[in-house]
Each structure stands twice: as C-alpha cells, then as structure tokens.
ZAMIBA-209599 format. One record per residue: residue in one letter; x negated, y, z of N, C-alpha, C in turn. Coordinates in steps of 0.05 Angstrom, whole numbers, plus 5000, padded with zeros to 4 digits. Example, Ala and Ser with C-alpha at 12.3 -4.5 7.8 and 13.67 -1.06 7.14 Angstrom:
<nodes>
+------+------+------+------+------+------+------+------+------+------+
| code |  n_X |  n_Y |  n_Z | ca_X | ca_Y | ca_Z |  c_X |  c_Y |  c_Z |
+------+------+------+------+------+------+------+------+------+------+
|    a | 4736 | 4886 | 5156 | 4754 | 4910 | 5156 | 4736 | 4934 | 5156 |
|    s | 4743 | 4955 | 5142 | 4727 | 4979 | 5143 | 4742 | 5001 | 5157 |
+------+------+------+------+------+------+------+------+------+------+
</nodes>
This chain:
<nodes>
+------+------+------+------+------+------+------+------+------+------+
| code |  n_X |  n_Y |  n_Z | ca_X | ca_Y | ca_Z |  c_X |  c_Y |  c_Z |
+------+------+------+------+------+------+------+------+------+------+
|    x | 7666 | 1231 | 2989 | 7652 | 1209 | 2978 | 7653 | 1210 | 2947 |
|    x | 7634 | 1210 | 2933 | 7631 | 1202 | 2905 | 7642 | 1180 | 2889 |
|    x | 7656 | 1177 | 2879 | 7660 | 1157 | 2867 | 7645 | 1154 | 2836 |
|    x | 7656 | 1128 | 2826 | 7635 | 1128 | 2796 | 7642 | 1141 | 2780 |
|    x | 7666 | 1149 | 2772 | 7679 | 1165 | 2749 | 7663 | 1200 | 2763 |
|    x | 7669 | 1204 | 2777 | 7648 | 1228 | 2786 | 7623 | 1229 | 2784 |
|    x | 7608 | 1196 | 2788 | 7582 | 1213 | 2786 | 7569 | 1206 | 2752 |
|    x | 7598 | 1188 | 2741 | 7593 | 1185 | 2710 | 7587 | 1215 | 2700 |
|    x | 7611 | 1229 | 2705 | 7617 | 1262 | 2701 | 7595 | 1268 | 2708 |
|    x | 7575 | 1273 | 2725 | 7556 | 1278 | 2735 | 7533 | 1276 | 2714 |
|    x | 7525 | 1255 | 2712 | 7497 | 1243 | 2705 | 7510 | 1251 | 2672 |
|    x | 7531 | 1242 | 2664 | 7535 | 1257 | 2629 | 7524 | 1282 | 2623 |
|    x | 7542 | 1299 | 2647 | 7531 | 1327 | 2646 | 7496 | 1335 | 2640 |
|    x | 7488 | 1331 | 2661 | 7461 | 1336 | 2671 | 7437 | 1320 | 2656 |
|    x | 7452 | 1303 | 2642 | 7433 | 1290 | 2617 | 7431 | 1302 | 2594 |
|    x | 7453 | 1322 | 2594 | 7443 | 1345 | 2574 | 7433 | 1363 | 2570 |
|    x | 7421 | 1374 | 2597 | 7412 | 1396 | 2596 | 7372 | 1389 | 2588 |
|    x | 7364 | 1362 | 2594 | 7342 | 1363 | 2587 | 7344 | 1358 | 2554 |
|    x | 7365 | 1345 | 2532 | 7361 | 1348 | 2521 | 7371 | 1371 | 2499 |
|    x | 7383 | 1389 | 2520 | 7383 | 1419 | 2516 | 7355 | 1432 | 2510 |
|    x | 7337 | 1425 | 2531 | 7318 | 1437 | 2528 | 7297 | 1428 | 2507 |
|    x | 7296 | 1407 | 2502 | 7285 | 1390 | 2473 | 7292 | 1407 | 2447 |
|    x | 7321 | 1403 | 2451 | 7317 | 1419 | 2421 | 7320 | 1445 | 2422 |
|    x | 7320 | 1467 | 2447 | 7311 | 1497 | 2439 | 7287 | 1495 | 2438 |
|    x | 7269 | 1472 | 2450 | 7233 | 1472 | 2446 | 7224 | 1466 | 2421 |
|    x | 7249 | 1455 | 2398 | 7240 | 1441 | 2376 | 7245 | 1483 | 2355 |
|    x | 7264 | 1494 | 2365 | 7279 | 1516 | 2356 | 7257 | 1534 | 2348 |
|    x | 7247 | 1539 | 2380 | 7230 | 1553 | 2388 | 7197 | 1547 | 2363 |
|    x | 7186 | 1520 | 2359 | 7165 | 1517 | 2336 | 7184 | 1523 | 2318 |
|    x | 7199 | 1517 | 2308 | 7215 | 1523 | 2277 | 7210 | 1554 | 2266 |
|    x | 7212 | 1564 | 2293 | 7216 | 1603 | 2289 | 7190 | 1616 | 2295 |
|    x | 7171 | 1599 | 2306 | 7140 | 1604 | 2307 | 7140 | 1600 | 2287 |
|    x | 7137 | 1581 | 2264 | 7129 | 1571 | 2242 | 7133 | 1590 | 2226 |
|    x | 7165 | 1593 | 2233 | 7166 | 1617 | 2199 | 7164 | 1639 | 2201 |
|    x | 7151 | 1647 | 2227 | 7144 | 1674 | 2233 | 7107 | 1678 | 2223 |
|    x | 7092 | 1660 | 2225 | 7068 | 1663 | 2213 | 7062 | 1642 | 2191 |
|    x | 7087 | 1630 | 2186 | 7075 | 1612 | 2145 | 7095 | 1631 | 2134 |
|    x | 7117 | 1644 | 2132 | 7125 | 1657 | 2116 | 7150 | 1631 | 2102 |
|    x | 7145 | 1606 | 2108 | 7168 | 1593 | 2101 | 7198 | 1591 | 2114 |
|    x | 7215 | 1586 | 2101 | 7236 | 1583 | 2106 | 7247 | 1558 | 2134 |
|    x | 7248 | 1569 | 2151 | 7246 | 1536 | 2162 | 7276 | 1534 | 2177 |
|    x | 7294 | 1564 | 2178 | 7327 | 1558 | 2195 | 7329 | 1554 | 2218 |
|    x | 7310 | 1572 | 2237 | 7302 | 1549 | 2265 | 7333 | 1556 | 2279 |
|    x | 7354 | 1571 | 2259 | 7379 | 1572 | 2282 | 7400 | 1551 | 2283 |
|    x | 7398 | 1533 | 2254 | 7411 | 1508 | 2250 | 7400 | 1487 | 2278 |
|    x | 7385 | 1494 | 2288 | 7377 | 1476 | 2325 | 7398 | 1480 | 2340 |
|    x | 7417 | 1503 | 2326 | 7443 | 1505 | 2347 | 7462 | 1478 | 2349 |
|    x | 7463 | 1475 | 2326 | 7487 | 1468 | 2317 | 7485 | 1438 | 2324 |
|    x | 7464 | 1424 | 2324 | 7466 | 1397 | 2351 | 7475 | 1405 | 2377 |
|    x | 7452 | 1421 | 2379 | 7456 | 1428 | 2417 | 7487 | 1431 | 2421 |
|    x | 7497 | 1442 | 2404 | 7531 | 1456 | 2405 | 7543 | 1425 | 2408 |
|    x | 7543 | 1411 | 2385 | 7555 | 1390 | 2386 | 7545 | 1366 | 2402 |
|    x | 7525 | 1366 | 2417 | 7515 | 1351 | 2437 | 7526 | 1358 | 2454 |
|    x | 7542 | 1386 | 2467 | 7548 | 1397 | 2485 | 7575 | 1391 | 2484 |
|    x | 7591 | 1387 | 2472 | 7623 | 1386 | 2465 | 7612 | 1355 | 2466 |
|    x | 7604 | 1331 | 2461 | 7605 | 1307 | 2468 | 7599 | 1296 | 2495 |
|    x | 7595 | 1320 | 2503 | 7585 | 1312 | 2532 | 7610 | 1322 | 2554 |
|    x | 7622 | 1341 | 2548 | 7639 | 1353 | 2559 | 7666 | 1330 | 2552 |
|    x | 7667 | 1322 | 2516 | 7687 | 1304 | 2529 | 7674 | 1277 | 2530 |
|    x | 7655 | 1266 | 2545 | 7654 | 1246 | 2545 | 7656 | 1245 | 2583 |
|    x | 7644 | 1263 | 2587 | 7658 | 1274 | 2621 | 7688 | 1269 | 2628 |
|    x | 7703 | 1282 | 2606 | 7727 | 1287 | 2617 | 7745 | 1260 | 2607 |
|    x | 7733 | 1243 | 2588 | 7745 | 1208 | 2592 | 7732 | 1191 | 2614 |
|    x | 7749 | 1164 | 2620 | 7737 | 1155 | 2643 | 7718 | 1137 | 2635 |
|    x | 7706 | 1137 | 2612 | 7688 | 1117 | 2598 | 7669 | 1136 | 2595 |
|    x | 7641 | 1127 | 2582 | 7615 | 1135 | 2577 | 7625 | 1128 | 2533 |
|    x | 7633 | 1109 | 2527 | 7640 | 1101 | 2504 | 7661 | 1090 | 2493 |
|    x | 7671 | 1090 | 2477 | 7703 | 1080 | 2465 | 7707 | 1111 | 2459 |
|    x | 7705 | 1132 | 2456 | 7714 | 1150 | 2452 | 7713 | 1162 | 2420 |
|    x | 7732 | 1158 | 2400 | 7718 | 1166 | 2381 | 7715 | 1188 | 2363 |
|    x | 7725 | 1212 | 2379 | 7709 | 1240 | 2371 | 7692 | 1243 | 2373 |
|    x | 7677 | 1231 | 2406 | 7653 | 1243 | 2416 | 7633 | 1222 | 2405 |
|    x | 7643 | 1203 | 2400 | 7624 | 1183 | 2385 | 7615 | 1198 | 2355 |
|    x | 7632 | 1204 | 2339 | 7631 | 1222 | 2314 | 7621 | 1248 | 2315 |
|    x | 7619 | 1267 | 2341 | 7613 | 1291 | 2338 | 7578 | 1273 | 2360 |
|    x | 7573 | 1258 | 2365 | 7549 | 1245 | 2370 | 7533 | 1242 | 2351 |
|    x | 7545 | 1223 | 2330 | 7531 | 1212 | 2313 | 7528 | 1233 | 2289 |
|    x | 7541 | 1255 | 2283 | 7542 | 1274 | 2264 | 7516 | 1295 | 2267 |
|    x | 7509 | 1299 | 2304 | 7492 | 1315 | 2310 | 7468 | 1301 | 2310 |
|    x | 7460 | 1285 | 2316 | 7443 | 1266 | 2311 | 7434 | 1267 | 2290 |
|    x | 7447 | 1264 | 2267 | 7438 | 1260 | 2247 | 7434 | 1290 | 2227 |
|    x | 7445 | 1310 | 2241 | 7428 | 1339 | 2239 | 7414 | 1339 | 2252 |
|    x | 7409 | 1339 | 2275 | 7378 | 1338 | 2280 | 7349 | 1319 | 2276 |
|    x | 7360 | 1300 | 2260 | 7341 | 1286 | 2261 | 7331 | 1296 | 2224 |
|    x | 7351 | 1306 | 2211 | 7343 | 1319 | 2189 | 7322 | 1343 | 2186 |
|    x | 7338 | 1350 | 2211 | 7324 | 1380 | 2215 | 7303 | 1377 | 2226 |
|    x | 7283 | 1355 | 2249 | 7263 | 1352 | 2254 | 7243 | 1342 | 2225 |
|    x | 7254 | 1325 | 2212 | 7242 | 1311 | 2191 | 7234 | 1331 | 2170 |
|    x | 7254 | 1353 | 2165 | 7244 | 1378 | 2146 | 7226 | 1400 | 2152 |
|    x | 7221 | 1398 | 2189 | 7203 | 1416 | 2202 | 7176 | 1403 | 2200 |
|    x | 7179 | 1377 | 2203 | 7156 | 1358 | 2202 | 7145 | 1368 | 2165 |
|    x | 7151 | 1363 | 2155 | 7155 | 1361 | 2134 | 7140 | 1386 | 2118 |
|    x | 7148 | 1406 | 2133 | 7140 | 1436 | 2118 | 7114 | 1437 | 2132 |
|    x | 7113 | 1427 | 2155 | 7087 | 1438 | 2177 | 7060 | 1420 | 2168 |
|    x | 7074 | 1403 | 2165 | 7037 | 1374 | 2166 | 7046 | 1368 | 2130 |
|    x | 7052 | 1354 | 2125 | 7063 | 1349 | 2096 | 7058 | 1362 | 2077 |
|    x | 7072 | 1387 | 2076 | 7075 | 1410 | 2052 | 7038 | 1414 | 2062 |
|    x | 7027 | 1421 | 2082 | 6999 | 1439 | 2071 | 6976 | 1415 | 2080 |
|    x | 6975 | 1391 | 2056 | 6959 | 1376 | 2069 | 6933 | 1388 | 2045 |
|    x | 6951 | 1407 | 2020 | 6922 | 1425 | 2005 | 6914 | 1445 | 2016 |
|    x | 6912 | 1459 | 2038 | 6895 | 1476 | 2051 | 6879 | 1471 | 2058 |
+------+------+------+------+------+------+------+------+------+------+
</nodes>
C-alpha cells in the first residue's frame, strides 16, 4: 500500500522530469539560435537550473514535507531565477535585438 509520504516522493520526482524537458526544449532554441545568428546565446547555462531543479527535487523527496526545507527552497529559488534570466536574454537576443531587420 502507498502511503502519502511515498507518493509525495513520487509525484516530486516525476514532476521533474516534464520540467526537465522544458528547459532542454528551451536549450535546444538557444543552440539553434547561435548556430544560424552567429550570436552568443550559452545554450549550456540551461544546465545549470535543470541541475539545480534536480537536487531540489531529490531533497525535497527525501524530507517528509513538500516545503519548510531551506536548502531546497534556496537551491529553488536561485534556479528559478537563472532561468528565468536566461529565458529573458534568449527572448531578448531573438525578437528584441533584430526588430531592424
């Protein structure tokens, strides 16, 4: 039988992997981009959430809470806020930078 702390473990897990796949799909345009504009765009800094989205998930599994945790809260909110830089500078170089072409 399942209990909740199991299928907490569970559903933490497996909620990462779709947004695993979000940001190698965000990775994946970054490294299109700078493969035919010739700009700089770092599509390998997309790791470095995923990484730390991945270690917050792992320990937010392995406490019996979803929150109160405050590494995973900090290595949450730190990746977050690289990726949301890092979307905003992709945005940014793609539509933004060539609105003179």
């Amino acid at each position: 039988m399942m209990t909740s702390i199991s299928l907490n473990q569970l559903l933490v897990i497996y909620t990462w992997f779709p947004l695993a796949i979000l940001i190698l799909f965000m990775l994946l345009i970054a490294r299109f981009y700078q493969k035919f504009s010739g700009k700089q765009t770092y599509p390998r800094t997309f790791l470095f959430p995923l990484i730390c989205f991945a270690i917050a998930a792992v320990r937010y599994a392995s406490v019996d809470s979803l929150i109160g945790d405050p590494i995973a809260d900090m290595v949450v909110g730190i990746a977050g806020f690289v990726l949301a830089f890092l979307c905003i500078r992709l945005y940014w170089l793609m539509v933004m930078n060539n609105k003179g072409l």
